[in-house]
N, C-alpha and C positions, 0 to 999 in steps of 0.2 A: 056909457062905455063906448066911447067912437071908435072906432078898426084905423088903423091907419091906410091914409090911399095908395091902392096897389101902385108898386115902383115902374115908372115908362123907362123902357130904356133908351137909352139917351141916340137921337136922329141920328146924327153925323156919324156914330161910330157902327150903327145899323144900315145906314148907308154902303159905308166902306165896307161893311163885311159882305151887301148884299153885289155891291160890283164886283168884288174881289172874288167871288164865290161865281158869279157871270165868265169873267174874263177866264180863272180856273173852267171852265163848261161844266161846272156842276152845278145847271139849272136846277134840277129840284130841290135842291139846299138853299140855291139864291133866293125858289120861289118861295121856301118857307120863312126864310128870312124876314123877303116881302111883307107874307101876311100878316106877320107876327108886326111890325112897322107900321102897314095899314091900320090894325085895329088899334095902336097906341096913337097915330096919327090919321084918324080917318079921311080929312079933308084936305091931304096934299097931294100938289098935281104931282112934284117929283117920284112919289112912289106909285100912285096910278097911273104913271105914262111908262113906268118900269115895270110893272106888275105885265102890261099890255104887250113891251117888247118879248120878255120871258115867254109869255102865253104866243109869240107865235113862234120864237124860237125853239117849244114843245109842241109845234104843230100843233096849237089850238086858238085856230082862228076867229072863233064866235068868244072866245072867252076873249083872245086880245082886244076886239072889237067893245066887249062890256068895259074893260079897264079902261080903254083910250075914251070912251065914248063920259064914260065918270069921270076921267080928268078933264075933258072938254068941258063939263057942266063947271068944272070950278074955273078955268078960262077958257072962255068959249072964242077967242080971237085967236090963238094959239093955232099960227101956221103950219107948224110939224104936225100936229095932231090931225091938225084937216086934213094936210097930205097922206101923212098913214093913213089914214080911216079910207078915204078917199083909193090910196092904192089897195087895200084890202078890198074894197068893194071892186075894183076892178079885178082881183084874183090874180095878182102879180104874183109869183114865185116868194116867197119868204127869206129869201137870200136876197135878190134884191133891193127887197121894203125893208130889212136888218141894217143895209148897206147905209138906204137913206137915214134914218134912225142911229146912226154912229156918229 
């Protein structure tokens, strides 16, 4: 009796719904969005570098620092990523490093 495989829902329209839910400022909808994306796609940088921006867009900067730091391990030459990370460790203003990040 095999179960059939729970249904992923489909990237690109999770995608859109997670910017689109950004751009509206209703981060914590994007960020559930997100998670819901991650666990269907664990190992993409596009939604752990987004997961990372949201996180400090909620003034949560050790958690943006885990997300950027987990899409860095999937490309680890990733110039934006260096620079965030890099401006979070200096304690830049979150306004700023958002700016860069756009």
């Amino acid at each position: 009796n095999a179960q059939p495989a729970p249904a992923r829902q489909s990237y690109i329209k999770g995608i859109q719904k997670a910017r689109a839910l950004f751009e509206a400022r209703k981060y914590e909808l994007a960020l559930l969005a997100l998670k819901e994306l991650d666990s269907d796609y664990p190992r993409d940088l596009q939604i752990k570098s987004m997961l990372g921006t949201l996180w400090l867009q909620l003034n949560q900067p050790e958690l943006a620092r885990e997300a950027w730091e987990a899409a860095l391990k999937l490309d680890p030459q990733n110039k934006t990523l260096i620079q965030a990370l890099k401006q979070l460790t200096l304690k830049v203003s979150p306004l700023s490093l958002l700016s860069l990040l756009s």
